[in-house]
C-alpha positions in Angstrom: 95.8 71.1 104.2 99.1 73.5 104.1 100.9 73.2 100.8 104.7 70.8 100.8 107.3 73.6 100.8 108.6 73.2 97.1 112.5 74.5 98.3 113.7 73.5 101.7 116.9 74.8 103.6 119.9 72.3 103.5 122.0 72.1 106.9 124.6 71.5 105.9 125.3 74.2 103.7 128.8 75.5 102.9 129.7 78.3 103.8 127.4 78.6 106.7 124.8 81.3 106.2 125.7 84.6 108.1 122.2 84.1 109.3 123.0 81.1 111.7 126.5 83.0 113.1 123.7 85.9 113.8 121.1 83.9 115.8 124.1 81.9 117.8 125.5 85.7 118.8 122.3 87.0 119.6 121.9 84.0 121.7 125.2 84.8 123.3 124.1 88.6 124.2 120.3 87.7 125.3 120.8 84.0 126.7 118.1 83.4 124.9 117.9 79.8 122.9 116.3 81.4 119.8 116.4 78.2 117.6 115.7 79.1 113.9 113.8 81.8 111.9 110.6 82.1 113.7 111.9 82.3 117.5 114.7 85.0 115.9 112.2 87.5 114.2 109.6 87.4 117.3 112.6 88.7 119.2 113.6 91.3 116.7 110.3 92.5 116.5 110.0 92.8 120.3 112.6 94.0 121.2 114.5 96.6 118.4 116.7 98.2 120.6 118.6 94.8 121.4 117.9 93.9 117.9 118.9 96.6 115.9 122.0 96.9 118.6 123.0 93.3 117.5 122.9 94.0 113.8 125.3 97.0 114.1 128.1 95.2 116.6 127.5 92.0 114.2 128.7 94.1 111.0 130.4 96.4 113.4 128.9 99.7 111.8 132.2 102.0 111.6 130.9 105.5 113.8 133.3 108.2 115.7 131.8 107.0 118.7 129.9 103.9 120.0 126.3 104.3 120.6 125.1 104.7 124.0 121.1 104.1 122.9 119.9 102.2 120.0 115.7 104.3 119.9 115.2 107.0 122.0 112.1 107.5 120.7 109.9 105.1 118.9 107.0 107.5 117.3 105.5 106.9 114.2 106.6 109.2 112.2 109.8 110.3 114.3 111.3 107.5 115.6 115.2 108.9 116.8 117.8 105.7 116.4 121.0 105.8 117.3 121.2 109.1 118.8 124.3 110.7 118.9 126.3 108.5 116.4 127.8 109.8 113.7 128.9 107.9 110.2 129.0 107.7 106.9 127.8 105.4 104.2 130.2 105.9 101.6 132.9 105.1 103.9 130.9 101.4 104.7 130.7 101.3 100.6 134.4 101.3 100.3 136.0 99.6 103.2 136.6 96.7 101.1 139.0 98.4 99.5 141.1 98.4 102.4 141.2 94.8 102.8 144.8 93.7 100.8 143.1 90.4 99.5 139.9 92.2 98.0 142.0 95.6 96.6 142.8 94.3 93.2 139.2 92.3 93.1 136.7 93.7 90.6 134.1 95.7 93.2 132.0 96.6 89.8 131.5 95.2 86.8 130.0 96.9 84.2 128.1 94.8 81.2 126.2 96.8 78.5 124.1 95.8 75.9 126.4 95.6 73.1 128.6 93.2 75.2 131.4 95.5 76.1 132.3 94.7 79.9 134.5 97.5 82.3 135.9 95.9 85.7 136.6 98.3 88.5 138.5 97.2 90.9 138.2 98.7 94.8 141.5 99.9 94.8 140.2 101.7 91.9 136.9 102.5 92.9 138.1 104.2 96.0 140.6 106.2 93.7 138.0 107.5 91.4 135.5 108.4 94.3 138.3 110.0 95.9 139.0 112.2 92.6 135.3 113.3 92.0 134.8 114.3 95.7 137.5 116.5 95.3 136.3 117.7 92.2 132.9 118.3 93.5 134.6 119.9 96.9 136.0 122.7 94.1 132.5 123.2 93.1 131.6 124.4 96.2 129.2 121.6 96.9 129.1 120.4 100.5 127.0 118.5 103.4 123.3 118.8 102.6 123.7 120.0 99.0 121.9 118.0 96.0 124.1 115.9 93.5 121.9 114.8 90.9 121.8 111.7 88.2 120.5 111.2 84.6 122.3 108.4 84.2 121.8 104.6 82.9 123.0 102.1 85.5 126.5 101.6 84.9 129.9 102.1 87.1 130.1 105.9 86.6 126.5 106.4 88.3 127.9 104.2 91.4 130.8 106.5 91.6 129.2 109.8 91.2 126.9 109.0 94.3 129.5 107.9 96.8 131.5 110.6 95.6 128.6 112.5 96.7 127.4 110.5 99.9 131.3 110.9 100.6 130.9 114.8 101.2 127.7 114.4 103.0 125.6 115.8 99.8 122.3 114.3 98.7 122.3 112.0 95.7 119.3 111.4 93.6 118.9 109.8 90.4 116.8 109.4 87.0 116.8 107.0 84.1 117.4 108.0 80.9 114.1 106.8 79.4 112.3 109.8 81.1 112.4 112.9 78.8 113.9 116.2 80.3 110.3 117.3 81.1 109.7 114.0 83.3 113.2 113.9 84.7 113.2 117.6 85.5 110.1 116.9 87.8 111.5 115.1 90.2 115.3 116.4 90.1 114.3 119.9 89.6 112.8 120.2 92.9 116.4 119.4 94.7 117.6 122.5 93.3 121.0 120.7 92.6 124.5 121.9 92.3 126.1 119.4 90.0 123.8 117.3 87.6 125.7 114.1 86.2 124.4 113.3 82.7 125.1 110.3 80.0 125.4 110.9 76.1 122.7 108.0 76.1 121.8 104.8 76.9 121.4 100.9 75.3 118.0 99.3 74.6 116.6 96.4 72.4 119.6 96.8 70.2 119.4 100.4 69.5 121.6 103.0 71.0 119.3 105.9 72.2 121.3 109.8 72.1 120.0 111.6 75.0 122.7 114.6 74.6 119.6 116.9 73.2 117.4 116.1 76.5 120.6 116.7 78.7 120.7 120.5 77.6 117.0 120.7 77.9 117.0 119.5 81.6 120.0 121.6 82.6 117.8 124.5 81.2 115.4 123.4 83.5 117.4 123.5 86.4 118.8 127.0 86.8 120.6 126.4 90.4 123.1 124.4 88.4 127.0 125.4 89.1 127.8 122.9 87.0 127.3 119.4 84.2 129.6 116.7 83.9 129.2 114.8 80.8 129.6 111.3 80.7 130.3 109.5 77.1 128.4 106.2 77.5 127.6 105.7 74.2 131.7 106.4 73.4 130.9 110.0 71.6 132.0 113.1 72.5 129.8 115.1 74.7 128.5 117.8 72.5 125.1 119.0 72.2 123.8 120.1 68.6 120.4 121.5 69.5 121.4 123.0 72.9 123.8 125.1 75.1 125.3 123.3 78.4 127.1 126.1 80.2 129.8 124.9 83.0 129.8 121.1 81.0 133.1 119.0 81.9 134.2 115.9 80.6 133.8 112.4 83.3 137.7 111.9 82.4 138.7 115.1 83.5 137.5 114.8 87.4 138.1 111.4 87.6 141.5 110.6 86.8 143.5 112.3 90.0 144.9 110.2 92.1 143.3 111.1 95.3 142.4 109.0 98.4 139.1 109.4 99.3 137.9 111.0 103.0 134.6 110.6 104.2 132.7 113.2 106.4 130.7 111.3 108.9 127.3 112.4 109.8 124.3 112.4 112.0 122.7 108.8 112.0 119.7 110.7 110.3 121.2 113.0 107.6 119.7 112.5 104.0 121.9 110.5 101.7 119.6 110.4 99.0 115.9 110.7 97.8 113.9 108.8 95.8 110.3 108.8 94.7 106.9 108.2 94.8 104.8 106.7 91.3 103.4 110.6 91.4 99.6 109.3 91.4 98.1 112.4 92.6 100.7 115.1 91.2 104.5 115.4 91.4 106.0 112.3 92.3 106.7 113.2 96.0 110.9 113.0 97.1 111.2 110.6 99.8 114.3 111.1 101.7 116.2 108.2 103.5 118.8 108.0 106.3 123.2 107.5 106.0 123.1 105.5 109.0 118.9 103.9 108.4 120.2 102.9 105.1 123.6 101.3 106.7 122.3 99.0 108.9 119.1 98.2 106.7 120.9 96.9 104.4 123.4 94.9 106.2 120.8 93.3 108.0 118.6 92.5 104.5 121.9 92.0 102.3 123.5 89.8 105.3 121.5 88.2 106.6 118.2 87.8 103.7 120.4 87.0 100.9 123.4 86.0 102.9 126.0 88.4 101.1 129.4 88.3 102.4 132.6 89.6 101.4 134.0 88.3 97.5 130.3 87.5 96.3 129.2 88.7 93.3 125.6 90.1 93.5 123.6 91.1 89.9 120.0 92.6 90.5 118.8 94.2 86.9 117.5 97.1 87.5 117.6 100.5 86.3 118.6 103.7 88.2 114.0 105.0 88.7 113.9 102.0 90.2 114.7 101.2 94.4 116.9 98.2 93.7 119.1 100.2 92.2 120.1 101.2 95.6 120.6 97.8 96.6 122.9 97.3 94.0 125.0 100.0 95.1 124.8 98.5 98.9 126.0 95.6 97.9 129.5 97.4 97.9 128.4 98.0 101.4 128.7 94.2 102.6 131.6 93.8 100.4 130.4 92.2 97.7 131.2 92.6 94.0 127.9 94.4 92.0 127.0 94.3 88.6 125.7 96.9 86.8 123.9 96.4 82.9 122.6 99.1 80.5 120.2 97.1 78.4 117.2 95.6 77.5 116.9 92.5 80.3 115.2 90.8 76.8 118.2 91.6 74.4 119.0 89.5 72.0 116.6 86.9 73.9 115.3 85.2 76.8 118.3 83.7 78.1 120.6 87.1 78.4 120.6 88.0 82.3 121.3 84.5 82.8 124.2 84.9 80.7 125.2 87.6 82.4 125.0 85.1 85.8 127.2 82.9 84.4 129.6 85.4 82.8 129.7 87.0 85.7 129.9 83.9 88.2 126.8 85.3 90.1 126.4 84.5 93.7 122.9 86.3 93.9 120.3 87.1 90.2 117.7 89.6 90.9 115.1 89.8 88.7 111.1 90.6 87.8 109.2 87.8 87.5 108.5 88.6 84.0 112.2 87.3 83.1 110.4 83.7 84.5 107.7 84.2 82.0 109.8 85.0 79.1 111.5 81.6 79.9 109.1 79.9 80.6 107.4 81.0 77.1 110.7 80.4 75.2 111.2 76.9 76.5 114.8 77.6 77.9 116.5 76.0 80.4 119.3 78.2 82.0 120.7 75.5 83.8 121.8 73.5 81.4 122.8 76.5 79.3 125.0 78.5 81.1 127.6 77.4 83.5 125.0 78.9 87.0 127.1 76.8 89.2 128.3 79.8 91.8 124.4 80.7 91.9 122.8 79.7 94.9 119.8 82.7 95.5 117.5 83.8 92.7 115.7 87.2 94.4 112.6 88.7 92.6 110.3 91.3 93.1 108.4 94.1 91.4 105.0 92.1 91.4 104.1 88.7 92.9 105.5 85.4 91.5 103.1 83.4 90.6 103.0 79.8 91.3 104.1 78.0 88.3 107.3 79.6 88.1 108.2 78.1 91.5 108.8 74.7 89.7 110.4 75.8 86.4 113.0 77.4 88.3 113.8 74.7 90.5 113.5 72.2 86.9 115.0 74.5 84.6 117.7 76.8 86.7 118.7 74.0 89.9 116.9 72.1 92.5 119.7 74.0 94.9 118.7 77.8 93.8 116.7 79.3 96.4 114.1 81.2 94.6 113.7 84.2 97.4 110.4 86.4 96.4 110.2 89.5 98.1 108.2 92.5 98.4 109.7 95.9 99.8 109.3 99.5 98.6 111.2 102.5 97.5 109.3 104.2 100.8 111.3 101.7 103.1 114.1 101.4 100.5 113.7 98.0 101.7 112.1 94.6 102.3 109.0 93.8 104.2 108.8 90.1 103.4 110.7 87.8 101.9 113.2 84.9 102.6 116.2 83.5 104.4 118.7 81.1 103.5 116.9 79.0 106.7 113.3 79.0 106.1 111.5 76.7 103.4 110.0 78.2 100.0 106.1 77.6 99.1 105.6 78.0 95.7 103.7 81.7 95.0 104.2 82.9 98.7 106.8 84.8 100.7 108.6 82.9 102.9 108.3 85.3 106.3 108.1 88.8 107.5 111.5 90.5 107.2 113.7 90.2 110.6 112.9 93.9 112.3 109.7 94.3 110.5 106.9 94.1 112.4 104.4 93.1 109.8 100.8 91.8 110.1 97.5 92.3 107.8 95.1 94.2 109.0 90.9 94.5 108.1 89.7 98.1 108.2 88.7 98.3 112.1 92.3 97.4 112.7 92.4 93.9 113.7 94.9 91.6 112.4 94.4 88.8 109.9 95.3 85.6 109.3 94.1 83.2 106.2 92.2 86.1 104.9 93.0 89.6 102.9 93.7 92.5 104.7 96.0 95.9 104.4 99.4 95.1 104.8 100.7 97.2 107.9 103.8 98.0 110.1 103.2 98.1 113.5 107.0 99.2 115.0 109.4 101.5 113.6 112.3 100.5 111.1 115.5 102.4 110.5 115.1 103.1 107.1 111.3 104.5 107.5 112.1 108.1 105.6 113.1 111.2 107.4 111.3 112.7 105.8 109.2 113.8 102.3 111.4 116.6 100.3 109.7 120.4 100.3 107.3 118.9 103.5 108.6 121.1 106.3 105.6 120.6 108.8 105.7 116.6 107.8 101.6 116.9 106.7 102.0 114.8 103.5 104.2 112.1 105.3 102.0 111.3 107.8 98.8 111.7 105.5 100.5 108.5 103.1 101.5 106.3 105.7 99.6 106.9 109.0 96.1 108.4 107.6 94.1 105.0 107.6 95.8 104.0 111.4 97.4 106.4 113.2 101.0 106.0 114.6 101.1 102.5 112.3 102.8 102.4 108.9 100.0 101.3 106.2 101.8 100.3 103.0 99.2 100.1 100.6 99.2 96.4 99.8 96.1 93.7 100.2 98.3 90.8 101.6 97.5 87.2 103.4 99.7 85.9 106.3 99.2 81.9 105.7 98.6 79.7 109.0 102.4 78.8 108.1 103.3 81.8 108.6 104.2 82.6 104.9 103.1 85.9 103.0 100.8 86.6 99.7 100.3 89.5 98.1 97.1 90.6 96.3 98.4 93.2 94.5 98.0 97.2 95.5 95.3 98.8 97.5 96.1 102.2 95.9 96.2 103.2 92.4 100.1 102.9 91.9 100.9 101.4 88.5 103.9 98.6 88.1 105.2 98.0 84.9 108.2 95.2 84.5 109.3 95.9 88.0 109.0 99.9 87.9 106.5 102.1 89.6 105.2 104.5 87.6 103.1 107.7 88.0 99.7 108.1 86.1 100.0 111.8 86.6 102.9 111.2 84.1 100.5 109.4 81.4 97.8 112.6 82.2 100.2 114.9 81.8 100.8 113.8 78.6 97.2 112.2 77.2 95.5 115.4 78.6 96.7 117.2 76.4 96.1 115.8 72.7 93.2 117.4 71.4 91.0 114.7 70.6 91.1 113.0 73.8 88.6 114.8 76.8 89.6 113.1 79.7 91.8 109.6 80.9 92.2 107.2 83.4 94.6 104.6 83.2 95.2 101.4 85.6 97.8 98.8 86.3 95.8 95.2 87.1 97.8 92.3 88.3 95.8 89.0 86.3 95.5 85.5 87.7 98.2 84.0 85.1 101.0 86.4 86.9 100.6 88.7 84.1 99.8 92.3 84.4 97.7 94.5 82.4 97.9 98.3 82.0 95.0 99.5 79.8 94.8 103.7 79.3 90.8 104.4 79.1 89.8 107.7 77.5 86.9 109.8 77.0 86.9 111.1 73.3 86.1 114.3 72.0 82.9 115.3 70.3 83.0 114.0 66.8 86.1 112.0 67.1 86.4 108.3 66.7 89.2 106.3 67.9 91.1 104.7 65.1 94.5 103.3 64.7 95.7 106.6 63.6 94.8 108.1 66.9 96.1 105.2 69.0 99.3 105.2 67.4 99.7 109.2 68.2 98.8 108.5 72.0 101.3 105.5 72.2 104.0 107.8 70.3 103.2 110.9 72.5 104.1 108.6 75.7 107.1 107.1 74.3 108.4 110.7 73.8 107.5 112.4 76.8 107.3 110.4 79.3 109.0 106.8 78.4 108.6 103.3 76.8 107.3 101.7 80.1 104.3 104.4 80.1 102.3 103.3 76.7 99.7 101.6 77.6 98.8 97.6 76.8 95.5 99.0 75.2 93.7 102.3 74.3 89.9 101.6 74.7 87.3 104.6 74.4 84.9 105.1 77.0 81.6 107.4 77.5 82.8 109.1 80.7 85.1 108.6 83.9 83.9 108.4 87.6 85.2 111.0 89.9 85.2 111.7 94.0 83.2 114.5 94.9 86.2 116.6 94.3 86.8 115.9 91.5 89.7 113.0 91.7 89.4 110.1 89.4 88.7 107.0 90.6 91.2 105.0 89.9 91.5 102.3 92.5 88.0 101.3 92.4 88.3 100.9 88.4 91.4 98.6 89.2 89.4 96.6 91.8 86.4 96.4 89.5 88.9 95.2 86.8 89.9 92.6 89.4 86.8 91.2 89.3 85.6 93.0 92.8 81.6 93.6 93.1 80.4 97.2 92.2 78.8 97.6 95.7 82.3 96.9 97.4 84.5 99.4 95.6 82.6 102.5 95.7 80.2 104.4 97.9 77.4 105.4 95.3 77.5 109.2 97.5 80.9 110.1 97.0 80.9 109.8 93.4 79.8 111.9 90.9 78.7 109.7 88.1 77.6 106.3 89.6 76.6 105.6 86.1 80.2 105.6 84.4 81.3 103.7 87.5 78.6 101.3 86.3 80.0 101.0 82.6 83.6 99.7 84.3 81.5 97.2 86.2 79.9 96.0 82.6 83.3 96.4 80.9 85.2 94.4 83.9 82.2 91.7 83.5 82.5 91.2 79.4 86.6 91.7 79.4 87.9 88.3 79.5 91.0 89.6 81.7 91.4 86.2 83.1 92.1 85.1 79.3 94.5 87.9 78.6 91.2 89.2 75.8 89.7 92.7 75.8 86.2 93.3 74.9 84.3 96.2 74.2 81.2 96.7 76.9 77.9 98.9 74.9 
């Protein structure tokens, strides 16, 4: 029997969802009757040009010229939209500002840990972007050059990329938690102009100097004209351990009085680039679309989560991590963001629902670790804080599990629509998640995102339903990448995405489509690790384990458990003589912390005689995970394309005698 939805949409909601105005003006331009969710993403699935078209006249995308096409093209990798258009996405960021009621409204407010809170009002925030785009004009930095980020998520990062987007450069950013080492491996290969760089960020109550690392990355990055130092941490920006040559002060290019102009582009000129987990090497750049993230995010912002004009929209995140970039588009459908540099934790359970309140929070985005810690503490953040604006809880990172389904609806409000959702920083984007008119089952995802033409897949290619399969897109989306950074002939794009099926998008996850239409995830097919809502790379964690002298060889994992939890245990082959004591886990764990980051120490260190490997030598990683999972030994692993079937063996013993449902880790002789 199919499950009672535990959330249902009401009717008669106030205001009316943007979602509802969309399907009656579709219906206008088709004649179509389309009468709710379902009818509405059939016909956005099957036909994207008058889809897509609908979505930019709806949010009437600002261009030099209307578009006279919406795909010419609809290849897989390739697919041309909106030929011939030109825009911009800094200019859709601040055209709020141009609205007299909105001007002296708060477009950003920044909280950090230590409580102190900065409002920036769009009048403002168009000033400011204004004076560092002129700033960065003077630098000689123009369309196509690389603005770059090591930065904690606060108002100044915002700023420093549409000041960028602005000028048509590329924007790309980095946390402060990597060291200059990790950071300088996925900036460095931008070969930036202008690197942006905090004194230091907030975490767990500590205040974390970073002005050492800064001079070592900008050492590490020798096609740097210049470094703006930005005092986060309220010191001044000097470096005792390092030189910075060309450093200036945030103050002293931000404070002219300059109205901002906006160079509009090509529908498919980078505006930024993210980046892969690095699994297999150096996290690869992944380079996204002005005018694929524009409508994107209008459609997912306006119509997923209802965003409008005035709301206030808080997603904690940090600036690794793709909803960062959602953050910032949430200036693009008007709405007030909020940015925090802190521990999500800090001083408890209950602080990012503060936040919420403090805030008056339309939309909370959060992991669904934040539930646990809740859960675990026995808080109720309804009756706490004042949540009464807050009508859409969105989370993703991992899969909710069940039981947080009904402490949310108990503990937060009957009313809060708890929207799971599951995207990727390859999309920048959604795949599945909710609307403010479809019902919520506890654990699943409401539907496939409008425009996304999802279905699960087995391995001959035929879709699923009611049982586990690859998660695959089977039509184009505007905010597909462009392309991969330093991949002229576009060989490693199509070899991540279209190797398994050609000319259709394979994403990498085992999902379920329910026979209500509903979505479940299983967790990763591939070997990408998730901590706390952040991918990470295990070519980071080698890097660094590799190369302590007592340790031979590693392999580390990221398992998703039944309870919701998730486990990330570093295994690692010892060498000769050399036991593994609390001395030597403490080093590893230290090692990470330092040169890589916090998230990247493992849950456990556990020795192990040896680790399976391909033919050619690459570790197997995803069938460890799988066998972890609690996946048969003859399922994972062809016993001819490894090169030790016996250490693949020990994993299947270890996976056997590990209590992972229990949370308790046992040693396997």
């Amino acid at each position: 029997m199919t499950a009672e939805p535990i959330w249902l949409p009401n009717p008669d909601q106030t205001p009316r969802p943007q979602i509802a105005d969309f399907t009656d003006y579709a219906n206008q331009r088709t004649g179509k009757s389309m009468a709710g969710y379902d009818d509405l993403w059939k016909w956005s699935v099957s036909d994207l040009d008058g889809f897509w078209g609908a979505v930019w006249d709806f949010f009437d995308v600002i261009a030099d010229e209307p578009y006279t096409e919406v795909l010419s093209d609809r290849s897989m990798p390739g697919a041309d939209w909106f030929p011939g258009t030109r825009l911009n996405y800094a200019e859709h960021a601040l055209r709020a500002g141009l609205d007299d009621k909105l001007a002296n409204e708060p477009a950003i407010i920044t909280i950090k840990e230590s409580g102190t809170r900065t409002e920036t009002t769009w009048r403002e925030l168009r000033r400011q972007v204004g004076s560092v785009a002129a700033w960065l004009r003077i630098q000689g930095v123009g369309e196509g050059d690389r603005v770059v980020g090591y930065l904690p998520n606060t108002h100044h990062t915002l700023i420093a990329f549409l000041a960028s987007a602005s000028i048509g450069a590329i924007w790309s950013a980095c946390a402060q938690d990597y060291a200059a080492e990790g950071a300088a491996t996925k900036l460095g290969q931008l070969e930036p102009k202008v690197l942006f760089a905090a004194d230091g960020y907030l975490w767990n109550g500590q205040a974390f100097d970073r002005r050492d690392q800064v001079a070592d990355l900008a050492n590490r990055m020798p096609s740097l004209r210049a470094v703006v130092g930005v005092g986060n941490l309220g010191e001044e920006f000097i470096v005792e351990h390092g030189q910075i040559t060309n450093l200036t002060a945030w103050d002293d290019i931000a404070s002219a009085d300059v109205e901002p102009e906006f160079t509009r582009v090509d529908f498919d000129t980078p505006l930024w680039v993210l980046y892969s987990s690095g699994t297999t090497g150096i996290p690869k750049g992944i380079v996204h679309s002005h005018g694929g993230v524009v409508i994107d995010h209008l459609r997912l912002l306006g119509l997923h989560l209802d965003i409008r004009p005035g709301d206030r929209f808080f997603w904690y995140t940090n600036t690794n991590w793709m909803m960062w970039n959602l953050v910032a588009s949430a200036l693009v459908g008007g709405a007030t963001t909020v940015c925090f540099d802190g521990s999500p934790l800090y001083p408890g359970p209950g602080r990012l629902w503060e936040i919420a309140a403090d805030t008056k929070a339309n939309v909370l985005g959060v992991s669904p670790g934040i539930f646990l810690a809740g859960m675990k503490a026995g808080i109720e953040p309804g009756r706490e804080f004042d949540l009464s604006a807050l009508r859409t809880i969105g989370a993703t990172g991992a899969p909710v599990p069940a039981h947080c389904f009904p402490w949310v609806r108990d503990a937060v409000g009957e009313r809060v629509q708890l929207a799971s959702t599951s995207g990727g920083t390859d999309v920048v984007s959604g795949f599945a998640g909710s609307a403010p008119n479809v019902p919520i089952w506890a654990g699943e995802l409401s539907r496939p995102v409008l425009g996304v033409a999802l279905e699960s897949w087995d391995d001959a290619g035929h879709p699923l339903v009611g049982e586990v399969g690859e998660m695959v897109i089977t039509a184009p989306m505007p905010s597909m990448p462009v392309k991969f950074w330093n991949d002229p002939d576009g060989e490693r794009y199509r070899d991540t995405y279209f190797s398994m099926f050609p000319e259709v998008w394979r994403h990498g996850d085992w999902i379920t489509i329910t026979d209500h239409g509903s979505v479940t995830i299983s967790g990763r097919s591939d070997a990408t690790l998730n901590r706390q809502g952040v991918r990470l790379g295990s070519a980071d964690i080698y890097d660094v384990v590799d190369g302590i002298p007592e340790v031979a060889e590693s392999l580390v994992i990221g398992a998703e458990q039944p309870d919701g939890g998730y486990w990330m245990p570093l295994f690692v082959v010892l060498a000769s003589g050399v036991s593994l004591d609390s001395g030597l886990r403490d080093r590893i764990a230290g090692e990470l912390r330092s040169k890589a980051s916090p998230r990247h120490v493992p849950d456990d260190i556990i020795a192990v005689p040896a680790i399976p490997h391909t033919r050619t030598g690459k570790k197997l990683e995803v069938p460890v995970k799988r066998l972890i999972q609690g996946h048969d030994l003859d399922r994972v692993a062809n016993p001819d394309a490894v090169d030790s079937f016996e250490a693949l063996e020990y994993f299947a013993r270890f996976a056997g005698g590990s209590g992972l449902a229990s949370g308790k880790v046992m040693t396997v002789e």
